[in-house]
N, C-alpha and C positions, 0 to 999 in steps of 0.2 A: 550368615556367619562366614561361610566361604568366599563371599564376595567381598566383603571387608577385610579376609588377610589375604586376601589376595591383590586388593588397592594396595594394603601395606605393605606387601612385599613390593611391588612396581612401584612404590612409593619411595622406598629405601634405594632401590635399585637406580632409579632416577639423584638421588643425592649422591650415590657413591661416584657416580658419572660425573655429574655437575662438581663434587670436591676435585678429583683427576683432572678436570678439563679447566677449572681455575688454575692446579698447579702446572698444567702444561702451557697453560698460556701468560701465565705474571712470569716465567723462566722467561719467553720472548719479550717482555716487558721490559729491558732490564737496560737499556739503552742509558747513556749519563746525564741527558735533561732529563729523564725520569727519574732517577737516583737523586740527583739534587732538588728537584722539585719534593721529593720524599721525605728527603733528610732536612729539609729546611720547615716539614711541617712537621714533624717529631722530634724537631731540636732542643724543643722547651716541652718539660712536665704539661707546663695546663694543656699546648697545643697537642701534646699526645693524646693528654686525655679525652680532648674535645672530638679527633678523629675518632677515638674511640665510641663514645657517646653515638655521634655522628653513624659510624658503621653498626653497630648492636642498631641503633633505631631502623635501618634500613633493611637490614637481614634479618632482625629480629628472632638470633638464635647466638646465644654467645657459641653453641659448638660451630656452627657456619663460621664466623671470627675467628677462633683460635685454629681452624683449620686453611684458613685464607692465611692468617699469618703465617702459620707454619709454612707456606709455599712462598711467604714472602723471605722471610728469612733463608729457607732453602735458595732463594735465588739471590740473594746476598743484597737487597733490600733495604730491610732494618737491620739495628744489632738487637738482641734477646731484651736487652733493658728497657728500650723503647716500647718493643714489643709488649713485655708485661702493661706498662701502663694501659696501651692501647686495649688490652684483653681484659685490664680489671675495669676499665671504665666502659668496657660495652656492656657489660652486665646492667648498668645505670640506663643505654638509650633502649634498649631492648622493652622497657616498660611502657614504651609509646604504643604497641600491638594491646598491652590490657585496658589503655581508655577509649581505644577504638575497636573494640575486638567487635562491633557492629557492623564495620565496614569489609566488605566481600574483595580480596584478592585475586582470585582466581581470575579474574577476566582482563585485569593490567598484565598478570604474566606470560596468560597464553599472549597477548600484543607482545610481549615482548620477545619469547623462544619464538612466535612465528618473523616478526622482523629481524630479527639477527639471524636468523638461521636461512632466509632468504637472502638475507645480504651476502654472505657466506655461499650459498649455492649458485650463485648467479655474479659469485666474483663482482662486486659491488665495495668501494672504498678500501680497492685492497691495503693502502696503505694502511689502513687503521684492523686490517684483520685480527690483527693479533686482539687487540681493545674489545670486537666487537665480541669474537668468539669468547674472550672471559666471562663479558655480560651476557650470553646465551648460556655461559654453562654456572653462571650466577642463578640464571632465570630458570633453568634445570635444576637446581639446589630447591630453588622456592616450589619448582613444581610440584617434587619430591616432597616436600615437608608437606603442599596442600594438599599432594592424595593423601598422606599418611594421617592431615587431620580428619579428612574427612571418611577417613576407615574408622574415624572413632567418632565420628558424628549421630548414629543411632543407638550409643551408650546414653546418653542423655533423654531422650524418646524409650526407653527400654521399662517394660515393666518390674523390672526387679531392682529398680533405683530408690523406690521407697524402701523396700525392705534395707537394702544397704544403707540406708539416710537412718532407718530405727536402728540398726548395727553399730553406728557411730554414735546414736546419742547414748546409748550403754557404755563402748569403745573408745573416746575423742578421742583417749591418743596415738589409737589405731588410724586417724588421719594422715598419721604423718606418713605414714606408710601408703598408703592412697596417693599423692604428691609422687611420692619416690616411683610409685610403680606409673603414671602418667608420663611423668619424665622422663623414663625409661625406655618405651615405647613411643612417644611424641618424636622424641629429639631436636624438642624446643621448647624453651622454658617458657615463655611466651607466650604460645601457641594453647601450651599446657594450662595455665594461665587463666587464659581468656575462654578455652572452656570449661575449665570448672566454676572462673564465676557467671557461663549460662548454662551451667547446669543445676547452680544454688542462685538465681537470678530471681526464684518467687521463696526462697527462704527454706531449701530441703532441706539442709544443713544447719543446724544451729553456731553461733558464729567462733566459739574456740575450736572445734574441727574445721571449718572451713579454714581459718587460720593456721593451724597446723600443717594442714595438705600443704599450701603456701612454701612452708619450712618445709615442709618432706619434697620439693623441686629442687634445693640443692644437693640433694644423697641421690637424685636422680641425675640429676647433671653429673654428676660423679662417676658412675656407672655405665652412664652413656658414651662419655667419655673416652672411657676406659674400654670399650669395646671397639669403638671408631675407630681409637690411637692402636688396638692392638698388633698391627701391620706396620710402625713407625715405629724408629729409633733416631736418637742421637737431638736435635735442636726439637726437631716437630713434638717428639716425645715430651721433652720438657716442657713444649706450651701447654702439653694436656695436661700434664703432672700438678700444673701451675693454676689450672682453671678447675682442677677435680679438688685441689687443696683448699683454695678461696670456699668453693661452693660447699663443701663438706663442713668444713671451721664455722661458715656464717650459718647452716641450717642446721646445726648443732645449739650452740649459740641464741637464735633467735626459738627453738623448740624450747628450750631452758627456760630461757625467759617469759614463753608463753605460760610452761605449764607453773612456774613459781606464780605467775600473777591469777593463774585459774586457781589453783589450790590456797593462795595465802589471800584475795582479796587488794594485794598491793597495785597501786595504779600504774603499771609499766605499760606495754606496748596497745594493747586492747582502749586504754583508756587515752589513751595521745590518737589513734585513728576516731575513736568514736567524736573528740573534738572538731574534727575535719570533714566530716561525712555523714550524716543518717542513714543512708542506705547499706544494705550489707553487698552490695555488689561494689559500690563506692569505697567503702573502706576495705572489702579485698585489693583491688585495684592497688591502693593507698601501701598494706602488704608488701603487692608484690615489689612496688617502689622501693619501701624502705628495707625489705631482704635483700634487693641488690643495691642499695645503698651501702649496707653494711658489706658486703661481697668485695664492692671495691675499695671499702674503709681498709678493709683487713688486709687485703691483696697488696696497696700501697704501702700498708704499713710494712710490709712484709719483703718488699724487693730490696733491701739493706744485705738481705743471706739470702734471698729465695736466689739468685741466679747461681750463685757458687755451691748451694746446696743441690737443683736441679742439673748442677752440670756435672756433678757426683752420682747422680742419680740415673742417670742419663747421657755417657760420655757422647761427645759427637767419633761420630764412623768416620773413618778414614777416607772412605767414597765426602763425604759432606762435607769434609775440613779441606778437602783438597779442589770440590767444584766452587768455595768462594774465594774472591780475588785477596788477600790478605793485605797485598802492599797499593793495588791502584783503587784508591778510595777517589770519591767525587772531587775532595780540594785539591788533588794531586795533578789534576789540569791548570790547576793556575802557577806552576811552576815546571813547563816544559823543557826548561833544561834538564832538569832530573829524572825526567819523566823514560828515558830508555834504559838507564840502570834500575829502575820500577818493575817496569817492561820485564827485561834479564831475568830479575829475580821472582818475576809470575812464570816464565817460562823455565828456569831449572826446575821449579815445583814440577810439571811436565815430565822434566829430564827424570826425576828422582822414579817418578812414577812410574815408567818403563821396565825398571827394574824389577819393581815389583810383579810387573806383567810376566817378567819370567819366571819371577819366584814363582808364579802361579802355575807357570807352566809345568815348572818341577815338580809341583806338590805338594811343597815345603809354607806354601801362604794359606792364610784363612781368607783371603778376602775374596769377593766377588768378583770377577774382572769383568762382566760385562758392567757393573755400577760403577766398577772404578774407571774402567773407557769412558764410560756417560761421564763421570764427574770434570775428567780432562775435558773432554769437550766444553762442557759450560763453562771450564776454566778460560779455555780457547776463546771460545767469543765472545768471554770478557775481555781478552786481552784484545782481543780483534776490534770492537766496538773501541774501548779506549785508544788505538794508535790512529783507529777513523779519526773520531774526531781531536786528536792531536793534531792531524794532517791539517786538516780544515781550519785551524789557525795562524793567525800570521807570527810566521814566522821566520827565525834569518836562514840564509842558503845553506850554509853546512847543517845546522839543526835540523830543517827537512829533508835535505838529502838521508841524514842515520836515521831517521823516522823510517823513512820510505824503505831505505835497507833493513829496520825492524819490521816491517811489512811484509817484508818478503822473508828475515828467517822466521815469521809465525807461519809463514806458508810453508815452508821445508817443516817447520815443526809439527805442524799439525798430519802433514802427509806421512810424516816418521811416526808418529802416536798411531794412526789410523793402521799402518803396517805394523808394526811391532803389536800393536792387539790381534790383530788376524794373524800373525806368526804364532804366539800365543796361544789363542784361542785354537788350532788348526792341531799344537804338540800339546795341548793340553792333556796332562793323566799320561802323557809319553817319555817324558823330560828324564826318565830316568835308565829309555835306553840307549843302545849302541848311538845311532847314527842322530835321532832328534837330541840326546843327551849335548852331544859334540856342538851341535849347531847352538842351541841354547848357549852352550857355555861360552862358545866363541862371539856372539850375539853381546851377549854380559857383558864380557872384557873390551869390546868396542865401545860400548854405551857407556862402561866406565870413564874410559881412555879421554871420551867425547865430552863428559860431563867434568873431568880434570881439565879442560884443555879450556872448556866454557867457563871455569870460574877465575883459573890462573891466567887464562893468556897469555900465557906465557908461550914465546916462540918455537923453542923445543918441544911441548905438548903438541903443538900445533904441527909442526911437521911428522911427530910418531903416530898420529891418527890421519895424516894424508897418507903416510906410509901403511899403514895397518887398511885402508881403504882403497889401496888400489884395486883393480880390475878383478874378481877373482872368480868371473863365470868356466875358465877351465877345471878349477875346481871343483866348484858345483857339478859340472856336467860330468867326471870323473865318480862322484860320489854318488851318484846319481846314476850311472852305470853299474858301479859296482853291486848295489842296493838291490839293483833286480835281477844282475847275476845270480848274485850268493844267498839271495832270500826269498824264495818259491810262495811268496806270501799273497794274501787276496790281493786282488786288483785293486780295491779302493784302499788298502792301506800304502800301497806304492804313491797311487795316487796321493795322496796326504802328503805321504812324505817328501816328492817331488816339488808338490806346490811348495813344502815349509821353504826348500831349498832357494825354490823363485822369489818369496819371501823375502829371503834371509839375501839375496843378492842384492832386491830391492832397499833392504832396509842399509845397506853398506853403500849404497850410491847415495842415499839419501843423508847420511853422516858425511860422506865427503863434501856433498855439496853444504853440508852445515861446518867442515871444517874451513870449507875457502872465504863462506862467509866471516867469520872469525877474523881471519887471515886481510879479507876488505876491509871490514870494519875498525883494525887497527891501522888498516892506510889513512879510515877518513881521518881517524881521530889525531893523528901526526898532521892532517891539514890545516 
């Protein structure tokens, strides 16, 4: 007994790794021949669904999916719409693991964690590292789910399975609840599945409980779910919301209709399986088929209000809405002249964000600022991926000359976000006294100044923020004297304070060099 929760728990342990290490590696994925190879196979409903299908048979866990997507989304991938399709049709391929559940896994996967994870150690195909590492922490998900099945492998061997099997034929539709509690603990419907039809494989169960349990895998996927997602908010949320809704509706649903055909004798679902199968392992099989048939019946019929309703449900965080690119979408390469006003307007999002960073520093914001730095970032090398391959086309001399000048102000951009978070983070819980107070607030009035001068271009803006950025390390070094004159304070908060200072000079050289830009960029554009 000890040693099976304790596979389970290294079982879990291994999935919540393998979920982390997909999302850290689809972010690096995120290049624009992989976005439009994406988008061109999710452009049409069928072809959604058929990825879908496609991915459930492969994973053979819709929570594996809806957690894949969530990271796909998070990295600006698909849109949610897409997504649902993709989520309600894996529930359909997922049923390939119940007519093979003969077949032993475990020894494809360990080939697989051990070849990726050599490849990976021995710096082999770096170019493709990003790719390989997901399929190893792919292959860490499944390793995961196969301790976790095989912590429940001497339930079916257990002597007390008869007396439970007599329990049920008094109970059936205490089956369902059986189901629910499998699912619960598996964290794969599938999985779940295929061992309960070998553990009613010589006929323990008489067949309206066995059918039941079936239906009771959705109220499991529900709860499972909902435990995973607990540590998620805003898009990822919603895909749970969305897959806890389908599964719960359809094992509702299909319980119903079991128990009206057992009590009233009407030929519903029992009698359409028993046409196709004799065997009762055959017709569970069959089951679990037509439960997620109905799953993704429901699901589609449902995506008309499911996404405006989950997005109620579920706002996206200010971190999330800010790390996707909003204006450089994939077709936005085929029109490179317009492509640096795109640009512009992914980079004010940036600008906007700075300010927030102070807000932080004040006190005065709720958000997180290490999420919200992360989310600039992945904003960042969205934009950075996009002006690559911008460069990389042919294109005429003035248009890559401002390219190339857009290259370089992501480069001041990115090195002003990276300082203004460490300025931030350094006065954080400070912002509201004497000396970090002053700097903060002088910090603001620049990055305002900066971000008026970046929308209007206008000449006058532009010269008051050269002016507002001249030289000002005698100031600093004045304040900075003073500081430890008149404030006998611990050494490491001098320290603090001094770096904000270095900071804060740092982050004023790096505005001017983003005002001169400005100030070029309107000489190209008079070329």
């Amino acid at each position: 007994m000890v040693e099976s929760i304790a596979l389970y728990l290294a079982g879990l342990s291994f999935f919540f790794t393998g979920m982390a290490g997909i999302s850290d590696n689809l972010r690096q994925m995120t290049g624009q021949r992989f976005r439009i190879l994406l988008v061109r196979a999710t452009n049409h409903p069928a072809r959604a669904g058929m990825l879908g299908m496609i991915a459930g048979m492969f994973t053979q866990s819709t929570s594996v999916v809806a957690f894949i997507l969530s990271g796909m989304i998070s990295a600006g991938l698909m849109p949610i719409r897409r997504a649902l399709i993709v989520l309600a049709c894996a529930n359909i391929g997922t049923a390939a693991l119940v007519f093979i559940a003969a077949v032993d896994f475990h020894l494809p996967i360990l080939f697989l964690i051990g070849v990726c994870g050599l490849i990976i150690a021995f710096n082999l195909l770096v170019r493709w590292k990003p790719w390989v590492a997901c399929v190893l922490s792919i292959g860490l998900v499944f390793f995961g789910l196969d301790m976790m099945k095989q912590a429940f492998r001497p339930v079916s061997a257990s002597q007390g399975m008869a007396a439970i099997a007599n329990f049920f034929d008094y109970w059936p539709d205490a089956a369902f609840f059986l189901g629910t509690l499998m699912r619960t603990f598996i964290h794969s419907s599938a999985a779940s599945a295929a061992i309960t039809i070998t553990i009613n494989r010589n006929g323990i169960f008489n067949e309206f409980p066995a059918m039941m349990s079936m239906a009771g895998l959705g109220m499991g996927t529900a709860i499972a779910t909902w435990f995973l997602s607990s540590n998620l908010h805003g898009v990822p949320r919603q895909i749970a919301y969305f897959q806890m809704m389908g599964n719960v509706a359809a094992g509702l649903i299909v319980a119903a209709l079991l128990v009206v055909e057992h009590s009233t004798d009407i030929p519903l679902i029992l009698a359409m399986l028993n046409t196709f199968s004799q065997s009762i392992s055959g017709r569970m099989a069959l089951m679990y088929l037509f439960f997620n048939v109905v799953i993704a019946a429901l699901s589609i019929a449902s995506l008309r209000w499911a996404p405006a309703w989950l997005a109620r449900l579920s706002p996206s965080t200010p971190e999330e809405d800010l790390s996707r690119p909003i204006y450089l979408q994939p077709d936005a390469l085929l029109s490179p002249e317009n492509a640096p006003d795109l640009v512009a307007l992914e980079q004010m999002r940036v600008m906007r964000a700075l300010g927030d960073y102070l807000e932080i520093a004040r006190g005065a914001a709720h958000f997180n600022l290490d999420a919200l730095h992360n989310a600039s970032v992945l904003l960042g090398h969205e934009t950075k991926h996009f002006l690559d391959a911008l460069v990389q086309q042919p294109l005429g001399t003035a248009l890559a000359a401002r390219l190339i000048a857009f290259q370089r102000k992501e480069g001041i951009l990115r090195a002003l976000e990276e300082n203004v978070f460490q300025f931030a983070h350094s006065l954080q819980g400070r912002g509201g006294e004497d000396l970090p107070g002053r700097l903060v607030e002088a910090l603001d009035t620049i990055l305002l100044t900066a971000s008026d001068a970046l929308s209007s271009r206008d000449a006058v803006d532009i010269d008051l923020l050269i002016g507002m950025t001249d030289d000002r390390g005698g100031v600093m070094e004045r304040l900075r004297n003073e500081y430890g004159v008149q404030h006998p304070a611990q050494a490491r908060e001098i320290a603090v304070l001094h770096y904000a200072t270095t900071l804060f000079e740092r982050n004023v050289w790096l505005i001017r060099q983003l005002a001169l830009w400005i100030r070029e960029d309107l000489r190209l554009n008079e070329v």
